[in-house]
Structure formats: C-alpha cells, structure tokens
C-alpha positions, 0 to 999 in steps of 0.5 A: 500500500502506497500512503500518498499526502494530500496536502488536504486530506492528510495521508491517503491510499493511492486507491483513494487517488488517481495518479496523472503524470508527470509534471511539467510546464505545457507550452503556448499552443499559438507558438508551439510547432506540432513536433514540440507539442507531441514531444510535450505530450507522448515524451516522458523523462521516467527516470529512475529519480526524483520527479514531480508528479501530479495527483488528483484526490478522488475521494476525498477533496477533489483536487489536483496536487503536485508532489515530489516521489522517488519513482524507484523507492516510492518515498516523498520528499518535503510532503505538503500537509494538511493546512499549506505546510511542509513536512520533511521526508514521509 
C-alpha cells in the first residue's frame, strides 16, 4: 500500500487517488510547432529519480496536487500537509 499526502486530506491510499503524470510546464499552443507539442505530450523523462508528479484526490477533496516521489523507492520528499505546510521526508 502506497500512503500518498494530500496536502488536504492528510495521508491517503493511492486507491483513494488517481495518479496523472508527470509534471511539467505545457507550452503556448499559438507558438508551439506540432513536433514540440507531441514531444510535450507522448515524451516522458521516467527516470529512475526524483520527479514531480501530479495527483488528483478522488475521494476525498477533489483536487489536483503536485508532489515530489522517488519513482524507484516510492518515498516523498518535503510532503505538503494538511493546512499549506511542509513536512520533511514521509
């Protein structure tokens, strides 16, 4: 079992959650050629590291958040908490 931080709710299943993707600056879709916006949407980095991810609470506050996970450990690093703070590693 995964426990996820909402910044919201607290802690939660990542069955209470919908994970999204990764998380990463869209570009402008006036100025943006057809090449970089398939690499903005089908190229994922997937490293092996620390990367921002996006989630959404589906069961609880029903809100996207962003958060920072290990993706080989699967631990969080500086968690949000409930109320806008910041914890340290959960």
């Amino acid at each position: 079992m995964l426990l996820v931080p909402c910044p919201n709710c607290g802690p939660r299943n990542s069955s209470d959650l919908r994970y999204v993707g990764e998380s990463h600056k869209r570009p402008d879709p006036a100025t943006t050629t057809p090449e970089e916006w398939r690499t903005y949407l089908y190229m994922h980095k997937n490293p092996a590291d620390w990367m921002m991810e996006t989630w959404y609470c589906s069961s609880g506050c029903r809100r996207f958040f962003t958060i920072e996970r290990h993706t080989a450990t699967s631990e969080f690093r500086n968690p949000p908490l409930p109320g806008g703070k910041r914890g340290g590693r959960a």
